[in-house]
Every structure is written in structure tokens, then in C-alpha cells.
C-alpha positions as a printed Julia matrix, in Angstrom:
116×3 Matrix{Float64}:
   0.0    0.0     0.0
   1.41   3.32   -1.13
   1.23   5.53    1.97
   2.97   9.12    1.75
   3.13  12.4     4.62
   3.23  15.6     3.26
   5.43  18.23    5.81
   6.62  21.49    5.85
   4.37  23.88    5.22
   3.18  26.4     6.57
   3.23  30.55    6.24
   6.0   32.53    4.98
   5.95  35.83    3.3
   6.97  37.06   -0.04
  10.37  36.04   -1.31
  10.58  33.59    1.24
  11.59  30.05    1.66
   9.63  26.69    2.29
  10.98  23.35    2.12
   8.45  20.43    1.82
   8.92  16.91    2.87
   7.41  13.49    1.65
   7.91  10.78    3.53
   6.62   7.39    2.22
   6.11   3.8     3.56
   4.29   0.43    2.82
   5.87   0.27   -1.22
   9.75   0.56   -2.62
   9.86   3.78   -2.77
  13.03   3.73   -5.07
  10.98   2.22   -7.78
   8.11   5.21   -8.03
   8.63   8.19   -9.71
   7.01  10.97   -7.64
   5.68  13.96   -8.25
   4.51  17.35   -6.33
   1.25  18.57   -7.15
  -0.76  21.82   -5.87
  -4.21  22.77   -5.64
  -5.22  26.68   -4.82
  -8.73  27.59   -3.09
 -11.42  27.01   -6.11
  -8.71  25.82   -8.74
  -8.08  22.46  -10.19
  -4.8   20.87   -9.03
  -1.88  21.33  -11.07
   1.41  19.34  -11.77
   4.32  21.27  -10.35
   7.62  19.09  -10.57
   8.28  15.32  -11.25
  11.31  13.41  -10.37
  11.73   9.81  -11.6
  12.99   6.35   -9.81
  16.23   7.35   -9.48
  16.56  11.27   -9.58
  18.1   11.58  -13.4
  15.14  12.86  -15.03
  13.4   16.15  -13.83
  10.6   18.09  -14.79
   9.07  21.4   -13.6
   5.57  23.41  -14.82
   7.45  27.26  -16.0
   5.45  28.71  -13.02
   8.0   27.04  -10.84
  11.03  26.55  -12.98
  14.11  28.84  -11.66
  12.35  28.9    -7.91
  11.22  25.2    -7.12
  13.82  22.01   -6.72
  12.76  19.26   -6.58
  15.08  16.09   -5.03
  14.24  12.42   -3.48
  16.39  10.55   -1.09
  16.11   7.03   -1.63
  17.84   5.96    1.75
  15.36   7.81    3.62
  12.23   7.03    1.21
  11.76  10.82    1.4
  10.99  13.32   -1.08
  11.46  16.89   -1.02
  10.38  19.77   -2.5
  12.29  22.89   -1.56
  10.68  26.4    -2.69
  12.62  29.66   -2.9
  11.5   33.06   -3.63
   8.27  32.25   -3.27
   5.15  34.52   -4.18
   1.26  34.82   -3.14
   0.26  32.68   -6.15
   2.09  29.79   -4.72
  -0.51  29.39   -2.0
  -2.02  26.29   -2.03
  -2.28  22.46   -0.76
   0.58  20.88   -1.89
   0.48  17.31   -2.76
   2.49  14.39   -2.92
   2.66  11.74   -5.09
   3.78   7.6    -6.22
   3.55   6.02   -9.59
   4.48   3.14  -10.67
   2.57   1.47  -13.63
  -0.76   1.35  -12.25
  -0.01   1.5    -8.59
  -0.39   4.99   -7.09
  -0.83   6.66   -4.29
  -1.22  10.59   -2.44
  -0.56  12.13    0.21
  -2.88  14.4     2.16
  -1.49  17.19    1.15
   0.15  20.33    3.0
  -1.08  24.1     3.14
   1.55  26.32    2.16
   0.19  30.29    2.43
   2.59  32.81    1.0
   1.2   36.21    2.58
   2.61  39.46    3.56
């Protein structure tokens, strides 16, 4: 069973810094790609960055792409999304989630509120 923890987020200003946490159990994690997703209030939830099995191959939406790093410790079965300069349109429940083939599974998501 794929379980996965979102942590890590929270409230931070403008131009601030968030790093977000995925911890997963109950599957091989080193054989799931995962990915981060976010859903804002009212919105329908979006792909933000993807990381395959073993880290080579990355992939961010060009909201995120400069700002956002994505990275997965395979040791640890943690994944990690860290978020830099971050800006009030980056608010949202952030997601995590594992693929592989037809098994999948998310998280229950984090609130991350960028605010002044």
C-alpha cells in the first residue's frame, strides 16, 4: 500500500523560503517516480515538478522553474520539494505523489500560504 506524509508547510511571506517533505512507507519507494502537485482555493490541481525512480530525469511546470527544486532521497524514502522566492500565487495544498505502472498513491497534502 502506497502511503505518503506531506510536511513542511506552513506561512512565509513574499520572497521567502519553504521546504516540503514526503515521507513514504508500505511500497519501494526507489521504484516510483514521484511527483509534487498543488491545488489553490477554487482551482483544479496542477502538476508542479516530477522526479523519476532514481533522480536523473526532472521536470518542472514554468510557473515554478528557476524557484522550485525538486530532489528524493532514496535511503530515507523521502521526497522533497524545496521552494525559494516564493510569491502569493504559490498558495495552495501541496500534494504528494507515487507512480508506478498502475499502482499509485497521495498524500494528504500540506497548506503552504505565502502572505505578507
Amino acid at each position: 500500500q502506497v502511503q505518503l506524509v506531506e510536511s513542511g508547510g506552513g506561512l512565509v511571506q513574499p520572497g521567502g523560503s519553504l521546504r516540503l517533505s514526503c515521507a513514504a512507507s508500505g511500497f519501494t519507494f526507489s521504484t516510483y517516480a514521484v511527483s509534487w502537485y498543488r491545488q489553490a482555493l477554487g482551482k483544479e490541481r496542477e502538476l508542479v515538478a516530477s522526479i523519476s525512480e532514481d533522480g536523473s530525469s526532472i521536470n518542472y511546470a514554468d510557473s515554478v522553474k528557476g524557484r522550485f527544486a525538486i530532489s528524493r532521497d532514496n535511503a530515507k524514502n523521502t521526497a522533497y520539494l524545496q521552494m525559494n522566492s516564493l510569491k502569493p500565487e504559490d498558495t495552495a495544498v501541496y500534494y504528494c505523489r507515487a507512480v508506478r505502472g498502475s499502482r499509485r498513491g497521495w498524500g494528504q497534502g500540506t497548506q503552504v500560504t505565502v502572505s505578507s
